[in-house]
C-alpha positions as CSV (number, residue, x, y, z in Angstrom):
1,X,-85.1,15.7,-31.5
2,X,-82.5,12.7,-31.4
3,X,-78.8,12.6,-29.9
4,X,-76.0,10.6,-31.3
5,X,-74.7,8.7,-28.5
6,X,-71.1,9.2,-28.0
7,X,-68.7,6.1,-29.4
8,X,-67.8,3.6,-26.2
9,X,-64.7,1.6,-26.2
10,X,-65.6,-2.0,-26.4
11,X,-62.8,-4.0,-24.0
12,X,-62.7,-7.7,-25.0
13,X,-63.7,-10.3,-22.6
14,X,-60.2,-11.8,-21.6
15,X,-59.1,-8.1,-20.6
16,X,-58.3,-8.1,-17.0
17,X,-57.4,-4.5,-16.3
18,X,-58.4,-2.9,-12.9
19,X,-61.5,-1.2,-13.4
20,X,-62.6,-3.0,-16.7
21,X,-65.5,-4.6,-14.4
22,X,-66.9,-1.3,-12.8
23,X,-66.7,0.3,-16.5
24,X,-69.0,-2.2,-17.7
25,X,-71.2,-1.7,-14.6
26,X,-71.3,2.1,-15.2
27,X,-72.1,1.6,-18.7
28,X,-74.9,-0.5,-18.2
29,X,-76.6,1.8,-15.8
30,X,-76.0,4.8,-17.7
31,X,-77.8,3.0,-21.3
32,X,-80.8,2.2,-18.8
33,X,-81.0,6.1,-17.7
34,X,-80.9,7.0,-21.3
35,X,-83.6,4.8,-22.5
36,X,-85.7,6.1,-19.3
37,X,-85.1,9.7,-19.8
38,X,-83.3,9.6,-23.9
39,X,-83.3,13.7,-23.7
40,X,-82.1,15.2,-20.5
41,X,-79.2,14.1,-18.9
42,X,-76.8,13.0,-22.1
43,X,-74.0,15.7,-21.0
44,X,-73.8,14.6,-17.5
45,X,-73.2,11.0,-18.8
46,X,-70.7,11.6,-20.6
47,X,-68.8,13.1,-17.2
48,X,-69.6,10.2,-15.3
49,X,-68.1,8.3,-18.5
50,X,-64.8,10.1,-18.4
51,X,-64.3,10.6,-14.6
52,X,-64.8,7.1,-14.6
53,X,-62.1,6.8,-17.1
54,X,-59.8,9.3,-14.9
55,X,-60.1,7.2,-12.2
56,X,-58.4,3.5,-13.9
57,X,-56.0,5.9,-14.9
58,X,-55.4,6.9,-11.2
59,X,-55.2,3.2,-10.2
60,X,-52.7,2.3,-12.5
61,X,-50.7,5.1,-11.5
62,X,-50.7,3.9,-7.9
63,X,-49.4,0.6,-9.0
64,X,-46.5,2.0,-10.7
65,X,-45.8,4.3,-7.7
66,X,-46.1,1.6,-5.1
67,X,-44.0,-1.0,-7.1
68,X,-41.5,1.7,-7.0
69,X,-41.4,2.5,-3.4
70,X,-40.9,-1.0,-2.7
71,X,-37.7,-1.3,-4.9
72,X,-34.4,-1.6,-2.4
73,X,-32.0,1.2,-2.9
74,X,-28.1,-0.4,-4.7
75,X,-25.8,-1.7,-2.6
76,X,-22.6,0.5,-2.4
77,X,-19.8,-0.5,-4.1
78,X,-17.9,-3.6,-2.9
79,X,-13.8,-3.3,-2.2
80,X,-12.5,-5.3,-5.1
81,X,-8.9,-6.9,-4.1
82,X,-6.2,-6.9,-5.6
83,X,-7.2,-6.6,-10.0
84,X,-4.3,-6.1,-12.9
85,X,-3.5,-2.7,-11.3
86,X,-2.9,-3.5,-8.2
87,X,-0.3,-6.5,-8.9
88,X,1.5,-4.0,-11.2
89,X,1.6,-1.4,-8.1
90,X,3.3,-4.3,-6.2
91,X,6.1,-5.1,-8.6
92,X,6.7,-1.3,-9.0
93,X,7.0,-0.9,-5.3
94,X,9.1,-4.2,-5.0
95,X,11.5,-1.9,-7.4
96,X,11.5,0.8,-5.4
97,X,12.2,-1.1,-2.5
98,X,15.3,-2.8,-4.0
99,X,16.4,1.0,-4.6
100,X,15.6,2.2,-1.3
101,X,16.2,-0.4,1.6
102,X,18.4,-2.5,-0.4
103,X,20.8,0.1,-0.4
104,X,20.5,0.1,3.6
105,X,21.5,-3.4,4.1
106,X,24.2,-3.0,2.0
107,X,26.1,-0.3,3.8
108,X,28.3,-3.1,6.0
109,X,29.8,-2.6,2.4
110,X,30.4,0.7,2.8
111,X,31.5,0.8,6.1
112,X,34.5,-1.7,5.6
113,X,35.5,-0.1,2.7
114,X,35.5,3.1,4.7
115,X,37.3,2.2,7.8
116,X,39.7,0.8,5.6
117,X,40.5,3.0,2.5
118,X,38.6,6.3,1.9
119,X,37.9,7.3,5.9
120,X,41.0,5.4,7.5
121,X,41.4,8.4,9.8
122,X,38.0,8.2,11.4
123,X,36.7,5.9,13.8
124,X,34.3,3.1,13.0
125,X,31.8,4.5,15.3
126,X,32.1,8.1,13.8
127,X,31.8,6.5,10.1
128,X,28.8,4.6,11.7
129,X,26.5,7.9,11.5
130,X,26.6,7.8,7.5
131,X,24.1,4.8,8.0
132,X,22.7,6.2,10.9
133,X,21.2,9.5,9.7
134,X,20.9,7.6,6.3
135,X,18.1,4.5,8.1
136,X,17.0,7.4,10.7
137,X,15.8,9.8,7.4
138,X,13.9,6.9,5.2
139,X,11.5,6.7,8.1
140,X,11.4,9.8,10.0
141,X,10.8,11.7,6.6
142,X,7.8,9.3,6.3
143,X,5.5,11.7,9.0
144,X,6.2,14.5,6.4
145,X,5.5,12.4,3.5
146,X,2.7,10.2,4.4
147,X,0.6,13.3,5.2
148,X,1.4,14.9,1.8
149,X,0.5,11.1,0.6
150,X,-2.5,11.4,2.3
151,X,-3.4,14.6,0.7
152,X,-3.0,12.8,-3.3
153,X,1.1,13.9,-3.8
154,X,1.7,10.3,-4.4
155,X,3.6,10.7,-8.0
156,X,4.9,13.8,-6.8
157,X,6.5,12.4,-3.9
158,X,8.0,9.8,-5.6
159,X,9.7,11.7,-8.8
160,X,11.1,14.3,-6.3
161,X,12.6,11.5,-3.9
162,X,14.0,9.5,-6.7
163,X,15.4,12.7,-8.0
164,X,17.1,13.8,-5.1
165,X,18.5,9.8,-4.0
166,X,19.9,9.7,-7.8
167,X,21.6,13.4,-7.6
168,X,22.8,12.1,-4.3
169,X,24.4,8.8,-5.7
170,X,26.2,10.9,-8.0
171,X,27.5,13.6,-6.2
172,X,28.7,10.5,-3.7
173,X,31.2,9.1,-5.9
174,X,32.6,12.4,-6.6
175,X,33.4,12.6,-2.9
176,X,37.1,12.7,-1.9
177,X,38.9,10.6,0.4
178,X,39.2,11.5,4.1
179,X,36.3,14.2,3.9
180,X,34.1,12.9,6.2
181,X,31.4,15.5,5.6
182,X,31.1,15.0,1.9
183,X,30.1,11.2,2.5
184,X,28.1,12.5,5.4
185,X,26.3,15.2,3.3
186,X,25.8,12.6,0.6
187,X,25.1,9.6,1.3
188,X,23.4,10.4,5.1
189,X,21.6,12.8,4.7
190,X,20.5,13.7,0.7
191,X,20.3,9.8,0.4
192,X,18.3,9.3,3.0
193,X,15.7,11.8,2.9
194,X,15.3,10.3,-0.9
195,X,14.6,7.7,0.2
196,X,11.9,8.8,3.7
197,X,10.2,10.5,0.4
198,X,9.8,7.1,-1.6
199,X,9.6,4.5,1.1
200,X,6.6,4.6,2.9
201,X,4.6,5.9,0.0
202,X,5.2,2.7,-2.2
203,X,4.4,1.1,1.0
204,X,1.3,2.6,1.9
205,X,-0.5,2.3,-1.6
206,X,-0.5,-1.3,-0.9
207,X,-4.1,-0.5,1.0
208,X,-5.7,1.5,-2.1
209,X,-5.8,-2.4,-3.8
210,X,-5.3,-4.8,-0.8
211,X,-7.2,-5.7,2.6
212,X,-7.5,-9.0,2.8
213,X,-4.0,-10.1,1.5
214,X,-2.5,-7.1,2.9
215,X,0.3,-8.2,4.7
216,X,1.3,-10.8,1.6
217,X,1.1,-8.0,-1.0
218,X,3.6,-5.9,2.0
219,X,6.0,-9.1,2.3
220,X,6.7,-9.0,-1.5
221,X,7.5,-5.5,-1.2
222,X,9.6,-5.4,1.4
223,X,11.0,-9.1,0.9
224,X,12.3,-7.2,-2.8
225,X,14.5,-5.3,-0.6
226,X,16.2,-8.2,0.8
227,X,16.5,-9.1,-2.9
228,X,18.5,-5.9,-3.1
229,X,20.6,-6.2,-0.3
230,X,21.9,-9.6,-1.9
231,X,22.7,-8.5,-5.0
232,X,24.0,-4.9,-4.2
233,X,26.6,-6.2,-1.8
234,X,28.3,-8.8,-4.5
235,X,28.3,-5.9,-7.0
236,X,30.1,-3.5,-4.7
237,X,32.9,-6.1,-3.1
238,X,33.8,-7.0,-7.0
239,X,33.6,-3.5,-8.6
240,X,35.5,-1.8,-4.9
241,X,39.0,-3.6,-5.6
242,X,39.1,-3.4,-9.2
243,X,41.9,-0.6,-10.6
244,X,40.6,2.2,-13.0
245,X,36.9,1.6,-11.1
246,X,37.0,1.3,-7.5
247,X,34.7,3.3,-5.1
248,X,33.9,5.9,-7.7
249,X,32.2,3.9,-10.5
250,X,30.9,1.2,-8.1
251,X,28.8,3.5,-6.5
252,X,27.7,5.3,-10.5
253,X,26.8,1.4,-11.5
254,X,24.4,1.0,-8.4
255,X,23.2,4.4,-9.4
256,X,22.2,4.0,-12.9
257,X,20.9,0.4,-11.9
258,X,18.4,2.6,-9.5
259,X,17.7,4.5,-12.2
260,X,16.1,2.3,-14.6
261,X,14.5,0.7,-11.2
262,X,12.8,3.9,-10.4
263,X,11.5,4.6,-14.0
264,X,9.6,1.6,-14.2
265,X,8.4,2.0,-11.3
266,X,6.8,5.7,-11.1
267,X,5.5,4.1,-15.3
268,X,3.7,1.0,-13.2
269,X,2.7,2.2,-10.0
270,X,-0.9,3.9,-9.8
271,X,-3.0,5.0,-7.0
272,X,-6.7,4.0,-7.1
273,X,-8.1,6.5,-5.7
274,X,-8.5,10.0,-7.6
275,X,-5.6,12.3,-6.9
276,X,-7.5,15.3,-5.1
277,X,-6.9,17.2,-2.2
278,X,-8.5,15.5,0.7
279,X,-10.2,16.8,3.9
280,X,-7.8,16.5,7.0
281,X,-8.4,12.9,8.3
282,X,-8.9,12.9,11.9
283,X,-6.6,11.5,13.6
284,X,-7.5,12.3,17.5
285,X,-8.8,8.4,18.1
286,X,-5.6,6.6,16.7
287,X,-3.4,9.1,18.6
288,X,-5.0,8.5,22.0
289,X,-4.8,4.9,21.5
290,X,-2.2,3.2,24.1
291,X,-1.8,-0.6,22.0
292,X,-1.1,1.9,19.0
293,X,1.8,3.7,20.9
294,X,3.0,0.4,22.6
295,X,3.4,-0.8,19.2
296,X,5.3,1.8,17.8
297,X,7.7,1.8,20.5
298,X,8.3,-2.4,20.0
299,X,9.3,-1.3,16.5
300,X,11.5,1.5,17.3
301,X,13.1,-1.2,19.6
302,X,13.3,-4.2,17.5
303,X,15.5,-2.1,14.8
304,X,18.4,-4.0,15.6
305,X,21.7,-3.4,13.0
306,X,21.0,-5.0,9.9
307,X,25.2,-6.0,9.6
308,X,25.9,-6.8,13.0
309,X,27.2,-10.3,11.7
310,X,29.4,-8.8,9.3
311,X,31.1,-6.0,11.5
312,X,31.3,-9.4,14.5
313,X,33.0,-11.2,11.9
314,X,35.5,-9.2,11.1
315,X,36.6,-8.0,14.5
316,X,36.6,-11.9,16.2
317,X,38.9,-13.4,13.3
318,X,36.2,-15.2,11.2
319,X,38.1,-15.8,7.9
320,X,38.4,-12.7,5.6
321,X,37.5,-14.2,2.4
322,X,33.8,-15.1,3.9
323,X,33.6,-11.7,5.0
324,X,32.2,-10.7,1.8
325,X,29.5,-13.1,2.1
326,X,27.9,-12.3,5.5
327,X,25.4,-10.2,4.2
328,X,23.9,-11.6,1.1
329,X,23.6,-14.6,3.3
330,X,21.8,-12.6,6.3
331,X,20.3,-10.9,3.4
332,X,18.4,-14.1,2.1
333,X,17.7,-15.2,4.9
334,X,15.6,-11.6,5.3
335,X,14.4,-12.3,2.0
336,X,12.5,-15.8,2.7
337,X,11.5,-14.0,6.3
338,X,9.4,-10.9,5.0
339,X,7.5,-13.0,2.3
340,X,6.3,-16.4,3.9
341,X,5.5,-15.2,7.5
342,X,3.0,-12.9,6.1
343,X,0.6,-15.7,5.2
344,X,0.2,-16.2,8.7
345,X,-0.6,-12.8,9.0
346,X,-3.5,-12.8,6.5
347,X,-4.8,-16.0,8.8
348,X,-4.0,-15.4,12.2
349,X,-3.3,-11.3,12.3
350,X,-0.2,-9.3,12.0
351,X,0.2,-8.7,15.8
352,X,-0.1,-12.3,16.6
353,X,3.2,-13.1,13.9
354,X,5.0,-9.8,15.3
355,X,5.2,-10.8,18.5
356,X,7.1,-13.7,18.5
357,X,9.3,-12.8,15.3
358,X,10.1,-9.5,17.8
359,X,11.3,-11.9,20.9
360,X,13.2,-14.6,18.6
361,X,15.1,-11.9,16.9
362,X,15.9,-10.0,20.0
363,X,17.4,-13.6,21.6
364,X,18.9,-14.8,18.3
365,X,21.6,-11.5,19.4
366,X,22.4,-13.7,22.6
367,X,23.3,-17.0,20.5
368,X,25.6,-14.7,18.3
369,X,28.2,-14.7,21.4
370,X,28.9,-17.9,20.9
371,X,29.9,-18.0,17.4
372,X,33.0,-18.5,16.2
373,X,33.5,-20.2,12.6
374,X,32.6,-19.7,9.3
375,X,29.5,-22.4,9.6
376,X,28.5,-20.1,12.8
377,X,28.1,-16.9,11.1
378,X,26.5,-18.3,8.2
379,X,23.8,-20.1,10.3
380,X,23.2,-17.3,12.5
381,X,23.3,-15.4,8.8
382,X,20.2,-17.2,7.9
383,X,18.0,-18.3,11.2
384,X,18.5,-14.2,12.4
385,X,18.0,-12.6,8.6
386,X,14.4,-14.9,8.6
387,X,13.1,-13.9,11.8
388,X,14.1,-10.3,12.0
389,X,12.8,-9.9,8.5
390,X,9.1,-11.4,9.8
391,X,9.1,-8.6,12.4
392,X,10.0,-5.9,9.7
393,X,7.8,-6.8,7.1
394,X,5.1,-6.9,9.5
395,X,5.5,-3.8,11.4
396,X,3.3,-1.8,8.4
397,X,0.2,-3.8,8.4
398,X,0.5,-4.3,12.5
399,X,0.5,-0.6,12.7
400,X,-2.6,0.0,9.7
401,X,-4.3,-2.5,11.9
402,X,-5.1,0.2,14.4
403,X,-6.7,2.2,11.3
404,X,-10.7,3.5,12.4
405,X,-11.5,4.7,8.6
406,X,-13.3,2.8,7.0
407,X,-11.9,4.4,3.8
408,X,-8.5,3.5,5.1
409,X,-7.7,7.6,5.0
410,X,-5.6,7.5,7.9
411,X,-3.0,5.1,6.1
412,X,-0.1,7.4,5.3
């Protein structure tokens, strides 16, 4: 009886596979068994042959799984400053901030024309809580707002606060003289809480696209509301004396200025991160944190009155034809003052510029004493408007300094 031996593989000689050596080995020692005993042991060679087989198999297996284990897991994704998006974001908040606290350095305006014409009756201290309640509601509606900004109502926030500063406008220059609540109603209070829902918002979505150039991207913003209080001013002493316009449709023309403002902003401005309701962000460390507090109180003190040169000019007989002029000039001087200090900041820290704009601006009050010309007011105008503006500018990336999420939730 013959057997046909089963076909072997033939490997060629360069082949340098693992195992191609011990195959060859096995195969010579199983042709020498057959030769010795050709009839007897044929199936169990054919095992060895393809266990043998199984096993190179096996090794090449191994390789594959150990090459993986040894592959390094992907870095997470790194913060990307700044991009298309975000630069857009800062023009559309530089808008909103023209709308917003341009409209609060401009009420020395508003006041003069006040005491003078449509609140004669009223004191200048009473007709002082329009602008009051008015600076008091843009940033105490910010707690309410910065948590519902927090939670991804960024959009929302801002379409219902531009509605409700834009209705307010309006119904503004429909008030009548010598009714102090109407202005009060108005433009104190449904201004003002328009503008608590818009303000720290556009402000705060500055960290969704910038860390490093933080405070910079924060001095444009708030350096376009300087802007505003230049222009606003000149556009209300012009429109204010002019028959058939006056008060009425000087306040509509800043209105449907803010208007267009405000559309292209909410069309440009963009939150990076998804809109989604978020997990409540702890807040215990940041609250217990004494610097944090201290802070917050050197702001709250530092809030000196944005016209205080226009309302010393008038009362220690400065010329009346400058008066007009006192604050777009305090304005630009605020204007160069939130944008170039904040360079500083990026370099040296925001707390470390703060400081000293805080204590220069609180003396610069002192030197005002003294002033008593037109040169005078326009200096201090300038030198006080660039300093105080550095401390203003700088008090939102002092206080997100204190920030302990590393995902930045606790901005808001």
């Amino acid at each position: 009886m013959s057997f046909e031996y089963p076909h072997r593989q033939s490997y060629p000689p360069e082949s340098n596979r693992p195992g191609d050596v011990e195959l060859a080995r096995l195969s010579s020692a199983e042709d020498d068994e057959l030769e010795s005993q050709p009839g007897t042991r044929a199936g169990s060679i054919i095992s060895v042959k393809l266990d043998a087989e199984d096993n190179i198999k096996g090794l090449d297996l191994d390789a594959k799984d150990k090459a993986l284990q040894i592959e390094e897991p992907p870095s997470p994704p790194q913060f990307v400053e700044g991009t298309l998006q975000g630069w857009l974001t800062v023009c559309g908040a530089s808008l909103v901030a023209m709308c917003t606290f341009g409209n609060i350095q401009s009420f020395g305006v508003y006041q003069a024309y006040y005491t003078s014409t449509l609140l004669a009756g009223s004191s200048p201290s009473k007709i002082s809580w329009i602008g009051s309640v008015q600076l008091c509601l843009q940033f105490t509606v910010g707690i309410f707002s910065g948590k519902l900004f927090d939670q991804g109502y960024f959009h929302s926030l801002m379409i219902s606060g531009a509605l409700l500063f834009l209705f307010s406008s309006f119904m503004l220059s429909l008030a009548k003289p010598h009714e102090f609540y109407q202005f009060l109603l108005a433009q104190g209070f449904g201004m003002g809480m328009g503008m608590g829902c818009m303000f720290l918002p556009a402000l705060s979505i500055m960290s969704h696209y910038f860390r490093r150039r933080r405070a910079v991207a924060m001095g444009i913003v708030v350096a376009s509301g300087s802007v505003g209080g230049v222009i606003y001013p000149i556009i209300l002493n012009k429109i204010f004396p002019r028959e058939g316009l006056g008060f009425p449709w000087a306040v509509r023309f800043i209105a449907f200025i803010n208007i267009a403002f405000l559309v292209v902003a909410n069309l440009i401005m963009k939150p990076r991160w998804p809109t989604r309701k978020r997990t409540p962000v702890d807040m215990s460390q940041i609250i217990h944190d004494p610097p944090y507090w201290v802070t917050i109180v050197g702001i709250l003190g530092d809030l000196h009155p944005m016209h205080v040169s226009f309302l010393f000019s008038e009362t220690h007989g400065v010329d009346p034809s400058f008066l007009t002029w006192t604050l777009p000039i305090l304005n630009a001087g605020a204007a160069i003052g939130r944008f170039m200090p904040n360079f500083l900041a990026d370099k040296y820290g925001p707390l470390n510029v703060i400081i000293p704009s805080g204590i220069i601006s609180s003396g610069m009050l002192w030197a005002l004493l003294g002033v008593r010309s037109v040169a005078g007011v326009a200096l201090f105008g300038l030198v006080y408007g660039f300093v105080s503006g550095a401390f203003l500018t700088l008090a939102s990336p002092a206080v997100a300094a204190f920030t302990r999420s590393p995902t930045l939730d606790d901005i808001g």
